[in-house]
N, C-alpha and C positions, 0 to 999 in steps of 0.2 A: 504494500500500500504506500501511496505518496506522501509524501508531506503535508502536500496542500489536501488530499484527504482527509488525515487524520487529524489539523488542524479547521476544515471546515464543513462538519459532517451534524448528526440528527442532536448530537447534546453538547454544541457551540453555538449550536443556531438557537437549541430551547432558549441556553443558558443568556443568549443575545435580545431574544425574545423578552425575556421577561425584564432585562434591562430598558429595553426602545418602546415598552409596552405602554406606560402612561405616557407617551409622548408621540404617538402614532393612532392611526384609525386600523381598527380593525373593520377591512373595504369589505363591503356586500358582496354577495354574486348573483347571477338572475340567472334560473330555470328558464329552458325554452325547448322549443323543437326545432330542426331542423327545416321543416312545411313551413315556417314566417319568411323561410329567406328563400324559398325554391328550391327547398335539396332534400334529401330523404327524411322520413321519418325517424330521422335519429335524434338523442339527447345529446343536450349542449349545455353547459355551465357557463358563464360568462364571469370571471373575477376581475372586478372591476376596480381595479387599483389608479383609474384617475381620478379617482373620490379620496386622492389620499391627502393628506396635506402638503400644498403645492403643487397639485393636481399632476403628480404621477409618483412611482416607487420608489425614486429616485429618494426619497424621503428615510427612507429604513436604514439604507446604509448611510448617508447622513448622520442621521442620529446614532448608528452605531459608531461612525469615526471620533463623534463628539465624546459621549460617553466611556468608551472602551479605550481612549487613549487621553493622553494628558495632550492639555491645550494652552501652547504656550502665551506669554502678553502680548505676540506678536498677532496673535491669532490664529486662521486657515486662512489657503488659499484654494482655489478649485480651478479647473478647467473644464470647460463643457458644453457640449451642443446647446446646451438652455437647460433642460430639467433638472438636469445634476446642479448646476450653479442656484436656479430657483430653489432646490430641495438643499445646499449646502447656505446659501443667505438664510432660507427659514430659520434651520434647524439652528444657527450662531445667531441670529437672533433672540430666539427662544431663551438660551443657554447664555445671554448676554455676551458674546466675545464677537471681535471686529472680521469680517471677511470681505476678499478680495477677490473677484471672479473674473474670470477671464473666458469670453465667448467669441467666436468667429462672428463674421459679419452674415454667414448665412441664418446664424440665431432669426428666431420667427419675430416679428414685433412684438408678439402676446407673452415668448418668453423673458426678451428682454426688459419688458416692464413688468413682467415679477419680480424678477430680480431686484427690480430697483425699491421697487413696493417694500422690499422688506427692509433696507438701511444700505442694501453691501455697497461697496465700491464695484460700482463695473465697469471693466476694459471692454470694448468691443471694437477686435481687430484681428488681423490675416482674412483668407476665405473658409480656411478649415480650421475642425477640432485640432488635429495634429499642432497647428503654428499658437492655437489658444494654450493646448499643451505647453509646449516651449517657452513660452512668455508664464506660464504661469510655475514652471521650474524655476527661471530665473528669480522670480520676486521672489519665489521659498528660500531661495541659496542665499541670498540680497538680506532677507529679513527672517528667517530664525523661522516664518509661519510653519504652523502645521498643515503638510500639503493631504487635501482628503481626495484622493483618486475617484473618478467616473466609474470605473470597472473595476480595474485590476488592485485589487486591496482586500486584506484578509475580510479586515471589519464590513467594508462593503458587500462582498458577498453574503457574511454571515448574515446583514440586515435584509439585503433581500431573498435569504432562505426563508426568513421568516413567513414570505407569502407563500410558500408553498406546505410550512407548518398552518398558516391556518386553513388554507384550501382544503388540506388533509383533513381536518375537522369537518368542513363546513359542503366539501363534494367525495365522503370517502369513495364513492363505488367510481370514479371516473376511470377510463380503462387509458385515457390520452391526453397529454397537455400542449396544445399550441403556444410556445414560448417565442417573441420576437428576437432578435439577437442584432443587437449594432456590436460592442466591445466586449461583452460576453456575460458582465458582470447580473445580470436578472437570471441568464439559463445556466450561470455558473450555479449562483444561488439555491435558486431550485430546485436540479437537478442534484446537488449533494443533499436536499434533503428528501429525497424519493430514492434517488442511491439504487435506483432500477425497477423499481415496486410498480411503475407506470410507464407508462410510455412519454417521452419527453422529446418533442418535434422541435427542431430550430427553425425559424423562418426567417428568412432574410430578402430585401430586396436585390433583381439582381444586378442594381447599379455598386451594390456595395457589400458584396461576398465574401465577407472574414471568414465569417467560418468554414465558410465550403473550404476557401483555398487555404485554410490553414489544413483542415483532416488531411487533403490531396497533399500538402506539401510535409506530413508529419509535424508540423510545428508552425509556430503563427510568425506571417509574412505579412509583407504591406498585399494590398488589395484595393483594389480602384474605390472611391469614396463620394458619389456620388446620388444619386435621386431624388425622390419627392420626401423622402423619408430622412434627409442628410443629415437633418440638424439634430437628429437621436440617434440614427443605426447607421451612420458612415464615421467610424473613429479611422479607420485607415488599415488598422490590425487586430486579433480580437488578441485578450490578456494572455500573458505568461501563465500568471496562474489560472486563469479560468477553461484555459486547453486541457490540462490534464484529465479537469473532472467532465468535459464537454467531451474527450474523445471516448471515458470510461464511460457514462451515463445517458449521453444523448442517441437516441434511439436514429435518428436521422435530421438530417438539414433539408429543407425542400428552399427553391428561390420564386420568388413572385415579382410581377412585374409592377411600374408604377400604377398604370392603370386599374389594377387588380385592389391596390390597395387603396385607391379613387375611388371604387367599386365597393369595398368593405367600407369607408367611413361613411358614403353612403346610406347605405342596407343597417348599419347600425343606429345610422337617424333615421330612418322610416320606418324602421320597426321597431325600436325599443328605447327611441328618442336620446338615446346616447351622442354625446359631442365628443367624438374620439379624435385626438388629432393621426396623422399620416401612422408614427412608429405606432402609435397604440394601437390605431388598425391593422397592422399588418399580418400578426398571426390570424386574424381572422380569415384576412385574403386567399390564405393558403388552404382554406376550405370552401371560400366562396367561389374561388377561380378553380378547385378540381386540382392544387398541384400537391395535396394532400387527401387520400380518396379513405375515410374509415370503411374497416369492413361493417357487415350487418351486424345492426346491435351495438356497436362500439359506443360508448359513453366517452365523449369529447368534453376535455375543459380546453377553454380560451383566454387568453391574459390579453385583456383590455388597459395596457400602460400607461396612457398618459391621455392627456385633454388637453394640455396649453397651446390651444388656437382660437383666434377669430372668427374661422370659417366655422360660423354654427349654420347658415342656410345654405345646403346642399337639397334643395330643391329647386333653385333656378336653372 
């Protein structure tokens, strides 16, 4: 067993769990059928983690970097497409300590004024995560901050294991999980807490295929960084540590296209008035567009991740 196993598995995540607990939502899920969206008569779970605070998951491991690590006067720093930076200003808010985030200029508008909503300092510059990365090393090495990683970080995973400790409660009989994957750290999570008990689907856009091209290459590579989807699931490469437990755990990676996940944010506002943005669509796509096909009977769960966009009228 790896390291990274043994250090982020079912009793690191309880034990993480019950630290991030009053300071997290435990997110709903909604029972449905299959027949609301035109596809078979299967069941479907929908865990809805853009209910969470800061409106995606990004929240859990936040509050575990806070928590589970000392937090110097200098404060954190973060780097991030937008939800991680909204979900790391929350959480040091909350915790009263000063944060510094750093987001590409692809950040959505909706993200970047969360961000600001909560007090952080925002940078917003380069075009990608990777160059918001870089800049936000430099300020850590410059100024002593505690840098709280997007994905690849123990404590971030452990917080978003926790979603799949509560889905475990709240959908036991599920036989499958559609998890999105930009940098790995949500199906890192997850998946060491299922540790194979279910089936654990990665979906990715295919402007922006970490994980695929990391399993194909034995180890995580850069990977073109682009779609509709960018400003959450294009980091560029998925985690060091979140490979190990994605190559043991992850049942398969399927890719969807933009349109497809145009297609799910969609379908999830006409039928169950959900305001999903692109990434938090995406695992859905993978069942709406067919590039994930469950057998009969299959019991599908869904991680619906985030919500921070504008575009709530997807009826014109």
């Amino acid at each position: 067993m790896s390291a990274t196993a043994e250090t982020i598995g079912r009793d690191s995540i309880a034990a993480t769990y019950e630290t991030i607990r009053p300071h997290i939502r435990r997110t709903p899920v909604v029972a449905t059928d299959g027949t609301a969206f035109g596809l078979e008569a299967l069941p479907l779970v929908f865990k809805l983690e853009l209910l969470q605070h800061a409106g995606s998951f990004k929240t859990r491991g936040a509050f575990a970097n806070l928590l589970l690590r000392e937090v110097p006067k200098a404060g954190i720093v973060a780097a991030s497409g937008g939800n991680h930076g909204a979900a790391a200003a929350y959480a040091a808010m909350k915790r009263g300590v000063k944060a510094k985030i750093f987001v590409p200029s692809i950040s959505s508008p909706a993200k970047i004024a969360r961000i600001r909503s909560y007090g952080a300092d925002l940078d917003v510059g380069g075009e990608r995560y990777a160059e918001a990365l870089a800049a936000s090393e430099a300020y850590r090495q410059a100024t002593g901050a505690l840098g709280v990683h997007a994905f690849d970080q123990r404590e971030t995973m452990l917080g978003t294991g926790t979603i799949g400790l509560e889905l475990d409660e709240q959908a036991r009989d599920i036989d499958t999980l559609l998890v999105a994957v930009g940098g790995g750290g949500l199906i890192g999570g997850i998946a060491a807490w299922y540790a194979g008990r279910i089936k654990v689907i990665g979906v990715e856009p295919e402007a922006a295929p970490t994980l695929t091209e990391a399993l194909a290459a034995g180890k995580p590579v850069d990977a073109p960084a682009g779609g509709i989807a960018a400003d959450s699931l294009a980091p560029k490469r998925i985690g060091e540590l979140v490979f190990p437990i994605a190559r043991q755990h992850v049942a398969r990676v399927v890719l969807v296209t933009d349109e497809a996940i145009r297609a799910a944010q969609r379908a999830l506002w006409e039928s169950l008035r959900i305001v999903a943005e692109p990434g938090g669509a995406a695992a859905f796509s993978a069942l709406l567009s067919r590039r994930y096909v469950p057998a009969a009977g299959e019991r599908v769960g869904i991680m619906v991740s985030g919500g921070n966009t504008t575009a709530v009228d997807f009826e014109r």
